[in-house]
N, C-alpha and C positions, 0 to 999 in steps of 0.2 A: 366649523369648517376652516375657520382661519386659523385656528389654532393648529389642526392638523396640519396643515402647508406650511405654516410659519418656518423659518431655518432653510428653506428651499433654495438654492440657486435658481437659476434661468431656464437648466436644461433641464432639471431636475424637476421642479414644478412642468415644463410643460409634457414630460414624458408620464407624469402622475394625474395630471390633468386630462387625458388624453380622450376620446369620443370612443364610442362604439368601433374600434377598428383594430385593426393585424398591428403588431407595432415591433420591430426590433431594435433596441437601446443596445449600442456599444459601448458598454462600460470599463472601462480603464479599471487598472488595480489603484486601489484607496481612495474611487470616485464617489464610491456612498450606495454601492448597485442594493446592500440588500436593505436601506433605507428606502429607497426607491421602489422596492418591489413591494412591502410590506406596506407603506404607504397608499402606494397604490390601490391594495388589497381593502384595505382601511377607507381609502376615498370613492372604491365602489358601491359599498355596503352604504358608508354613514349617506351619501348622498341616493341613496335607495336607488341605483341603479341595477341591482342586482341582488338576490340576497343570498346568507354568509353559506346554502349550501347548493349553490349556484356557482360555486368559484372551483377550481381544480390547480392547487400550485405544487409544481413539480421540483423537489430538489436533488442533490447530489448524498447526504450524507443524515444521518437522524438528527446529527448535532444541529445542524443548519434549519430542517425545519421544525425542530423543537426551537431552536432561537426565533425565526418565523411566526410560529403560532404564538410565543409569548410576547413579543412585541402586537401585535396584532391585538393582543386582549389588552395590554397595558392601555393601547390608543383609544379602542371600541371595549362597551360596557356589554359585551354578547357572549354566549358561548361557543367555545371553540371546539366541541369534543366533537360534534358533526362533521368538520368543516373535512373538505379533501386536501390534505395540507402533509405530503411526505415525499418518501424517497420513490424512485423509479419501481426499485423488487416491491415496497411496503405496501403500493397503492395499488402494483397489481397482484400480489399477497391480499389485498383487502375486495380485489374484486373477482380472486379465483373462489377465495372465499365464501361470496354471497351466489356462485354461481358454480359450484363446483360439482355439479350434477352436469351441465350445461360443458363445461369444461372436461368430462371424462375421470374426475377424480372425486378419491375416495372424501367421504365429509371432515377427516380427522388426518389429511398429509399433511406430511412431514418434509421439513424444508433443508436439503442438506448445503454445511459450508465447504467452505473447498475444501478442508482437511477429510471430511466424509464422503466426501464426490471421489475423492483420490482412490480411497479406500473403497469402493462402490465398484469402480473401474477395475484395479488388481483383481476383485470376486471375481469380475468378467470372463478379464482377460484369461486369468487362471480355469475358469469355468472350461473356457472353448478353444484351449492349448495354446496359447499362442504365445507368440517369444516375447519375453519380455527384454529383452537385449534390442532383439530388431525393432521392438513397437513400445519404448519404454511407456511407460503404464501415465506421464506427467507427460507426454509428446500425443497420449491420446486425450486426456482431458485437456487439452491448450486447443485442439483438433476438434470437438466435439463443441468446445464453448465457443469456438470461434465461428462454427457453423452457423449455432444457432444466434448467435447475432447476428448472425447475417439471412437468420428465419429460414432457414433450411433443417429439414427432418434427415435423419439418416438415407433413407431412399432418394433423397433430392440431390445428395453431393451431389458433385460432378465430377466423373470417375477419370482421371488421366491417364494415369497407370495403374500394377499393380497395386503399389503402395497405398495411394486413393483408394483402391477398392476395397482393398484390408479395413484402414479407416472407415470408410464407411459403412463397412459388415461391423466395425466392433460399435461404431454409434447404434445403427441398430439394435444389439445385444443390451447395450447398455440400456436405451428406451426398453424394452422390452422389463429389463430387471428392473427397471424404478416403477413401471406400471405396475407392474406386480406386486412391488410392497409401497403402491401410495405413495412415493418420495419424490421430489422434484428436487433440482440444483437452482441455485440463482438465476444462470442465463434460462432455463424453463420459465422460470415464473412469467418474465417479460414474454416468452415467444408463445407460450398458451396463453396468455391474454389475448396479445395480437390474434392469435388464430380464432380464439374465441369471437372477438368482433370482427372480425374478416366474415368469416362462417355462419354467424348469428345477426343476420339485415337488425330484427326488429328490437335486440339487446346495443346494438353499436347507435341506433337513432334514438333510443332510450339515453344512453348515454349522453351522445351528440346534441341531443335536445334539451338534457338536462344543464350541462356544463357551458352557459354564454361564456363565459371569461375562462382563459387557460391562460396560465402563467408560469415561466418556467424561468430556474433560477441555474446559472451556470450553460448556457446552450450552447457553448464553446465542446464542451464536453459529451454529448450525446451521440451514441452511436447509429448507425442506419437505420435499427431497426426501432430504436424508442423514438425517433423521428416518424418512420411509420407510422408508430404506435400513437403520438399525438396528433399525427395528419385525421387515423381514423376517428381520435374522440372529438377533433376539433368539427367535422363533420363541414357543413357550407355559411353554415349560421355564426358559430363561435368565433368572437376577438382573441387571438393570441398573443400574449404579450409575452417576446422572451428577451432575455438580458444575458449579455457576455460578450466576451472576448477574446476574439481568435489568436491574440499573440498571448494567451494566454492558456492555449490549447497544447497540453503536455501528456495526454492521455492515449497517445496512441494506439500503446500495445496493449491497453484496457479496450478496445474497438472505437474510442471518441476518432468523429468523421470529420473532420474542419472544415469539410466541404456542406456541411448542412446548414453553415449562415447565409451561404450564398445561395444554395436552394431553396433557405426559407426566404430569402429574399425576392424570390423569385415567383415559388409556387404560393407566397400569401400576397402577393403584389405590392410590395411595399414601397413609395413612393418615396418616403426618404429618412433616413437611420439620424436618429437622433443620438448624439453623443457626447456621453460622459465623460469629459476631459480633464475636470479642475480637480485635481488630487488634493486629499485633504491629511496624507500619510508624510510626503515625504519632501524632503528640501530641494530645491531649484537644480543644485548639481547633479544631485543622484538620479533625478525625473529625466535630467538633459542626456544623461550616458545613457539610461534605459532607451530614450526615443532615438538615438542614433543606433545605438546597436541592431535594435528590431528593425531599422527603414531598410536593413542588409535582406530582409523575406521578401519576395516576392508574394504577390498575387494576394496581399493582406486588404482588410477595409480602416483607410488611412487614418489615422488617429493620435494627438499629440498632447502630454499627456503638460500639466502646467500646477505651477502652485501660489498663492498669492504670499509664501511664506518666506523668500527669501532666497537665493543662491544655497547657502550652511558652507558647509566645510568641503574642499575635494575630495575624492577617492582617494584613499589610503592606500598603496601598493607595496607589497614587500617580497625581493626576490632573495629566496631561503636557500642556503646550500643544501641541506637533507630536510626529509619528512620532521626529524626530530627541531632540527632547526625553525621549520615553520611552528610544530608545535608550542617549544618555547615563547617563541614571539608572539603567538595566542595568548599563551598565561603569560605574559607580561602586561599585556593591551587589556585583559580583561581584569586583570589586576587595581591596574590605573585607572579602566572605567568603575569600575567597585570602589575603590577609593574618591572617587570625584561624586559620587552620590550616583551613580547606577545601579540601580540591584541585577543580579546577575541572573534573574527571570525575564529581565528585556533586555538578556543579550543573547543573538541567537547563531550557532555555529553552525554551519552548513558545508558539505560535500555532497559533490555528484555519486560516489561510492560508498556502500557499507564499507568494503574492507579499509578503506581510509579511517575508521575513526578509532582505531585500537594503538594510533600511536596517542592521538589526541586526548582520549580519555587517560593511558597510562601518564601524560603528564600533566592535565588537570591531579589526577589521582596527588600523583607526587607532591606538586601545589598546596594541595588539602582545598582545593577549590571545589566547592558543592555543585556536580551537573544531574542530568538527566537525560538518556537516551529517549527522544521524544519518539513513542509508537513500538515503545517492547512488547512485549508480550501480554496481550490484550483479556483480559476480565472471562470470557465466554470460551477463550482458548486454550484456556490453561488446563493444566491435565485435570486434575482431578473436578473440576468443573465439568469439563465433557463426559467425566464416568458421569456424574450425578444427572445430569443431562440424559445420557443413557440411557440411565435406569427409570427415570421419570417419561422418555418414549418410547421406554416399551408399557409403562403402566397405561400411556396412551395408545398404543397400538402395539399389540405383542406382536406383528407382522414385521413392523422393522427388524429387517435380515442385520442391518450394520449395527444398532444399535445392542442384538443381542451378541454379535463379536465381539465390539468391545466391551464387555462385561460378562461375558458368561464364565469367564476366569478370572474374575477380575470383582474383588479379593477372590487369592487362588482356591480352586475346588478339585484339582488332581484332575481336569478336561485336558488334556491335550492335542496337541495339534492332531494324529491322525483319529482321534475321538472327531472334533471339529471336521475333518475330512468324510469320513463318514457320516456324521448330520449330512454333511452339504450334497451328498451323493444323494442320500435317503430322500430328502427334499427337493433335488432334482429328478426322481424317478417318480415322484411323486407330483410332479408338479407344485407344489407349492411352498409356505416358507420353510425356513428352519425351526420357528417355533412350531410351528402344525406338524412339523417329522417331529422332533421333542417330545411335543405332548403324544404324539402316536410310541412314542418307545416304552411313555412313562406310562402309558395306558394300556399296554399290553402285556407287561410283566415285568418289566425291570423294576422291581418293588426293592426301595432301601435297604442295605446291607444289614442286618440285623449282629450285633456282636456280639462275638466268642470266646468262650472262657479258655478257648483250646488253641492256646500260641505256640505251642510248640513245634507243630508239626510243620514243614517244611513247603510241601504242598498246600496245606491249609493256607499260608502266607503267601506264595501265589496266586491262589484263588482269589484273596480280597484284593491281592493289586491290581487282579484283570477287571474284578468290580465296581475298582474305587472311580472309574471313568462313570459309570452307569448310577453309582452311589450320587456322586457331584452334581452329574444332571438333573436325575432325577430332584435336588434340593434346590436346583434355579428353576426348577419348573414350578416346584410347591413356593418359594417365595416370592415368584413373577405373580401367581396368582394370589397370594395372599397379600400382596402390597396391593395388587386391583382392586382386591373385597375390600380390604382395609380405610382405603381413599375415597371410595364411593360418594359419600356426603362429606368429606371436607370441605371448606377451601382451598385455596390453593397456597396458600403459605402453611398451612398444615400438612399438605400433601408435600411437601418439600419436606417439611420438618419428618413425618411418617416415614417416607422414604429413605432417608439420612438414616434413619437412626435404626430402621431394618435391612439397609443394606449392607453393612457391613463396613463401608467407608469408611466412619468416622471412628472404628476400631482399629480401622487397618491404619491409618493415617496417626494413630493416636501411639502406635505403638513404633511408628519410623523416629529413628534419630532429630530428622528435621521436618516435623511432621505438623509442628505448631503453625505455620503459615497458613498452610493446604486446609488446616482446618479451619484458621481465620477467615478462609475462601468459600469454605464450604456453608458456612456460617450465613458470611454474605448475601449468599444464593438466597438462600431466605430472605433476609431483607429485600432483596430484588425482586422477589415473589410479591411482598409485600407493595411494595413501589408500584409493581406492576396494575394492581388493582385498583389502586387509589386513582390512577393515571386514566386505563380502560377501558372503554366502552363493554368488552367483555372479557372476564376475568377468568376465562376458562383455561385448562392446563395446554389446551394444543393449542391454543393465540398464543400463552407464555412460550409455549416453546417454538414457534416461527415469530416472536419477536427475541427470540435469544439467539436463534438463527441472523436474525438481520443484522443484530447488533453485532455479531461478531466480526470483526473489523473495525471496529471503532473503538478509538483511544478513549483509555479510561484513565483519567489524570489520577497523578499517586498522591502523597502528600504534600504538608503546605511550605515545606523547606523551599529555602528561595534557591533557585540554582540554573545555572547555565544549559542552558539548553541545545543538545547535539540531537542532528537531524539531518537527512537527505533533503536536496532541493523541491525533490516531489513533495517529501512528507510538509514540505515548510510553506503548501501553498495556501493561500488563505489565511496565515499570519504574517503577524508585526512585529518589531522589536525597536527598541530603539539603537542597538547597533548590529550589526551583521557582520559578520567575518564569514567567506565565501574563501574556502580552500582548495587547493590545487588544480586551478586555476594553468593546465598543461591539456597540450594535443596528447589526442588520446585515449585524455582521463573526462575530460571539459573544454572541448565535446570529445562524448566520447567515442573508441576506436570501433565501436559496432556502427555510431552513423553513417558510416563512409559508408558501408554496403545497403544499405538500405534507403528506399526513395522518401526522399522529402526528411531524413535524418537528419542532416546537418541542421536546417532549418527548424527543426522540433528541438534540435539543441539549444539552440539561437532562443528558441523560445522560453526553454526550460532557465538560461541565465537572465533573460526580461525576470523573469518570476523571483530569482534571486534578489537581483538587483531590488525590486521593486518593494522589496520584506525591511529593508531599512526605512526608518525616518530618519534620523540625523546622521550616521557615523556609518560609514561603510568601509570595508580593510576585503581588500582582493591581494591574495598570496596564491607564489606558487614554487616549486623548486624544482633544484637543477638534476638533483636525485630522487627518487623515493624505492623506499621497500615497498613492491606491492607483489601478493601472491608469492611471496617467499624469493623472489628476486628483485635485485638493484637494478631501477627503469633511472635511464639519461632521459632529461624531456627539453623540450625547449616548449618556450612561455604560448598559450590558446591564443589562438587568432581573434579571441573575443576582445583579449587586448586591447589588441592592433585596433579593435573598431571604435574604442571608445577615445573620443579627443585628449591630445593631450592635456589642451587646457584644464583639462575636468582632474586631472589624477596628480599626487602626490609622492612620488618615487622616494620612498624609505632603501637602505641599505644597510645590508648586514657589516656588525661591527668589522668582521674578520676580513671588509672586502677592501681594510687598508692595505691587509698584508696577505692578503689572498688573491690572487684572480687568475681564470682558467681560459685554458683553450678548448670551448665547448665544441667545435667544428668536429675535431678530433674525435672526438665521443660519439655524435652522428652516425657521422661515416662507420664506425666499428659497429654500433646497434641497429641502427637504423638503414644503413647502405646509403650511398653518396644519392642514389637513384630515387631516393626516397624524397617527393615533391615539396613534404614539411621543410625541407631542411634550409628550402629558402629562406626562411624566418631567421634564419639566425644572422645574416648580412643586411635584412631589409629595411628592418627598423633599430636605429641606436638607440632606442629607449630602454631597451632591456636589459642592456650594458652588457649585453654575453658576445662580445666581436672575437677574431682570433685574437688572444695573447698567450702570451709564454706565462711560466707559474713565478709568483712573486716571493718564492724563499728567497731567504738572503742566505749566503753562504754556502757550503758543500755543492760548487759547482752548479747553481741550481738552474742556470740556462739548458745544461742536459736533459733535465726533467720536467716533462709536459701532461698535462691530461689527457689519455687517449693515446699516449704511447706504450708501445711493446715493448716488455722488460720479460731477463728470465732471473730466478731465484735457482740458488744449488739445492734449496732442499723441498720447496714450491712449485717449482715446474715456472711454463710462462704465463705470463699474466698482462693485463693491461694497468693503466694507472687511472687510478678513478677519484682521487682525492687526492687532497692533500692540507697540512695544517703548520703553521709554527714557523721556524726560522733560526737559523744556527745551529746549534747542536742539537735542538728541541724539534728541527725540523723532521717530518715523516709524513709518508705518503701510503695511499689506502690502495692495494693491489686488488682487482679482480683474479685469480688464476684459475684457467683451466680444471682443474684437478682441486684443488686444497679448497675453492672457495674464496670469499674475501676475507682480509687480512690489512691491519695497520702494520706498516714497518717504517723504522727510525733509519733512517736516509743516511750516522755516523754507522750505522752498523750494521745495517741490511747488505751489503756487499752484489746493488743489483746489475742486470749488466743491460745496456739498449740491444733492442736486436731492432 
């Protein structure tokens, strides 16, 4: 036991230590929370206060509790394959599972990702006419997923308006089509559980009775209804132990509630929050800028975050004239950290925006410096994987309606679309799926086109092309059922292998141009098959395929090349680096311009740069510029108020070379984009740190007091324009015009002949 504890801090040990009771530990970022949790886990078992399938730990992502469970075995000599030890959908995926008579579903559903939920929704929509213009078909799945986190059935909305009631006729519809073919979506899984133990007394005290210890990893992050969800297993009996942190709470628009630390606070009685303060990530200055920036939230549970590791180095701040400019000075900084012994896997590149990383990449590119878009296109997602996918659920349930769409052309069979419209009608008059019209077409006479030696005839060739629809069917019908007969006594890495190699994929794919990858992928699958069983408890095709379901969303690291790592702030949560560069770093962009409208926005910004910030250990570089391209226009910005909030003690004011002979009257720029009326614009007087005050432009020579940033000029053959740059001096000097009409434009200030208006 002493061994187990050993390495423990103060708070740490006594939150791992801890009695039979409700417990909520606020844990700071790089406080050691999933030590803590797993230890814990470990200290209930080995000291037999409970045993290993007595426990229930809830995480956020597979990676986490697969990390979880393998630490847990490292510590303790038990088995783990019992234990309840996963993600929110996984556990109640494992418990629709054993209960899915009880639950209203069939014993072999099928689990759809967003990508198939989308496509579920369109059948609907299209089904029972409705505009997709006025009800775009991605404004009803946001509308549907958001209900049911909030455990509401289609009939439950609550109707405002029209528009509400639309919505919630086409939720309806949509329930109705997933019960019919067996499928559930992710926000499902959670809210038929829930409802399942709502509804079922003597399965939820089963439960409840079963489960003494709940422990839950991330509970910053949980939304209304998985909080329900463990109210009901936690029952009157069970210690809940959850761990996290609200200023760490960036989940919003996923439905994470912020409000449920304080309600666990409340409704488990907890007397007093034990908390994880002493970071063991980051140096003294970048912990002190994080803790003042967050004190800016209200209504947080107070927390300050400390290291015994020393002050390090300030905040490194660089104010860039354009996007390109900041990019540069990326590869420069990462450069020098590569050269100083960095390897450039712990250096991590962050933006608030996708569209920001397409300058950054084009000039790593340029560089020749090795990065990686961290969170591309994910293993389960990629196309030719979802056919195979496909083909393997309908081998599991020829019912799935989406599954036989995307493949029933797929390698092409001459089906087309108003072929496809016709099934859907057939099987709508029919009530049932599209396979069961299929096999009704193929059973009643549309028997394979037989060939003829008689091509000439004109008529004749018509004939076979009105067939070739009925020909095609009819052969995904006989190879649907022949891959079924075929896989019966497989396994299930043969049944992957069988399937592959009679679907037609690995011909189709074999004969594309760039086709070697998709099959390297397809290959894969098999091994994953394989993986899959070894791993298991049951190794059957429909657990493979709701655990291919689950995983989809989750990063699949590429290879072992060392390389710079680009990533959004969200995506960067729960990592580390040893240096950080956090770009663009403008109102606007960070925080961004949709918080203003939205409550409690700004604050979920605020939160989302804590989380930035917090991803360095030693070296931190905050940039931002005076320009950027974004969305195919040049944005004037002036610098984020996040700034403003961090000390200046803490920060290091770098300067661009050019700003001997450069400097701008950014006021000017403002007022033209922004409107003088516009509240940000304060900033540009408030604080001298930013070095953007009014000035006049620093050419030398050709009258250069005349020319200012942000004034109105016209060109004879450009029309008018404003001035939005400017570079050089003397002859060399030349300033960058916005105009109306032409677009932007550099022009040489000896020969541009412009005129002030």
């Amino acid at each position: 036991m002493s061994l187990l504890l050993s390495g423990l801090n103060n708070e740490q040990l006594k939150a791992v230590t801890l009695p039979h009771q409700s417990a909520l530990i606020l844990a700071g970022a790089g406080s050691g929370k999933t030590r803590v949790l797993t230890t814990r886990i470990a200290y209930l078992i080995q000291s037999r206060q409970v045993s290993p399938h007595s426990i229930l730990a809830v995480t956020f992502t597979n990676k986490a509790a697969k990390e979880m469970l393998a630490r847990i075995s490292a510590m303790l000599p038990i088995n783990i394959q019992g234990m309840w030890v996963g993600t929110f959908h996984g556990l109640c995926n494992r418990m629709l599972r054993a209960h899915y008579q009880d639950a209203g579903l069939p014993r072999v559903f099928q689990i759809l990702d967003s990508a198939d939920q989308l496509a579920v929704i369109k059948r609907v929509l299209k089904g029972i006419g409705a505009d997709d213009e006025k009800f775009p078909p991605r404004q009803v799945q946001w509308f549907i997923n958001n209900a049911k986190d909030e455990g509401l059935r289609g009939s439950q909305v609550e109707v405002y308006d029209d528009f509400t009631r639309k919505m919630g006729e086409f939720y309806s519809a949509y329930e109705q089509q997933c019960n019919k073919e067996g499928m559930v979506d992710f926000a499902e899984l959670l809210l038929r559980s829930y409802e399942l133990l709502t509804r079922n007394e003597i399965l939820q005290r089963h439960y409840s009775s079963r489960f003494n210890h709940i422990l839950v990893d991330e509970f910053q992050d949980t939304s209304q209804l998985q909080y329900k969800w463990l109210k009901l297993l936690a029952g009157v009996e069970a210690a809940v132990f959850v761990v996290g942190d609200d200023d760490q709470s960036i989940y919003a628009f996923r439905g994470a509630n912020t409000g449920n630390m304080k309600d666990f606070e409340h409704d488990f009685h907890i007397s007093k929050i034990i908390k994880l303060e002493q970071n063991y990530r980051s140096h003294g200055n970048i912990l002190d800028a994080a803790n003042t920036l967050i004190r800016n939230n209200s209504g947080r549970l107070d927390k300050n975050l400390w290291t015994s590791e020393g002050h390090g180095e300030p905040l490194r701040v660089y104010n860039a004239q354009t996007d390109f400019d900041e990019a540069a000075f990326i590869v420069k900084e990462a450069k020098f950290l590569q050269a100083g012994g960095v390897r450039l896997s712990q250096i991590g590149l962050l933006y608030r925006s996708n569209a920001q990383s397409r300058v950054l990449e084009h000039a790593l590119f340029n560089a020749s410096l090795a990065y990686r878009v961290y969170g591309g296109l994910r293993f389960f997602e990629r196309q030719e994987i979802k056919h195979a996918l496909a083909y393997l659920r309908m081998i599991a349930n020829q019912n799935d309606d989406n599954a036989l769409l995307r493949i029933i052309n797929f390698p092409a069979r001459g089906i087309g679309i108003r072929s496809l419209e016709q099934l859907q009608f057939d099987a709508k008059q029919q009530g049932g799926s599209l396979w069961q019209a299929a096999l009704e077409k193929y059973r009643v006479g549309a028997i394979p086109i037989q060939e003829s030696e008689d091509m000439a005839s004109v008529s004749h060739i018509e004939s076979r092309k009105a067939d070739k629809p009925k020909k095609g069917l009819n052969s995904f019908v006989v190879l649907i059922e022949s891959m079924q007969q075929g896989c019966l006594e497989l396994p299930l890495p043969e049944i992957v292998d069988h399937m592959l190699e009679h679907s037609g994929l690995v011909d189709y794919y074999r004969a594309q141009r760039e086709g070697a990858n998709r099959l390297e992928n397809l290959n894969e699958l098999i091994n994953a098959a394989t993986s899959y069983i070894q791993e298991a408890d049951d190794g059957s095709l429909a657990t493979f395929l709701a655990h291919a379901s689950l995983e989809a969303g989750e990063h699949q690291s590429g290879n072992n090349q060392d390389a710079l790592q680009l990533m959004t702030v969200h995506s960067a949560k729960g990592l580390e680096f040893h240096s950080v560069f956090l770009s663009g770093l403008e109102e606007g962009l960070f925080p961004h311009e949709n918080s203003r409208n939205e409550v409690g926005g700004l604050e979920e910004e605020r939160r989302l740069m804590y989380v930035a910030l917090t991803r360095a250990q030693r070296r931190l570089y905050l940039s931002f510029t005076q320009s950027r391209m974004l969305h195919g226009q040049t944005r004037y910005n002036i610098p984020s108020r996040f700034l403003e909030e961090i000390p200046d003690s803490l920060l290091e004011w770098l300067r661009p070379v050019q700003e001997e002979v450069i400097t701008q009257q950014v006021s000017g720029i403002m007022e033209q984009e922004l409107g003088a009326a516009d509240p940000r614009s304060g900033m540009l007087t408030r604080n001298s740190k930013f070095g953007i005050q009014d000035r006049t432009l620093g050419i030398t020579g050709m009258e250069a007091s005349q020319w200012r940033i942000g004034q109105n000029v016209v060109h004879a053959k450009f029309g008018t324009g404003i001035i939005v740059n400017c570079e050089g001096g003397g002859s060399d000097a030349r300033v960058q015009v916005k105009f109306s009409q032409a677009g932007t434009k550099w022009l040489s200030l000896e020969y541009a002949k412009l005129v002030s208006t």
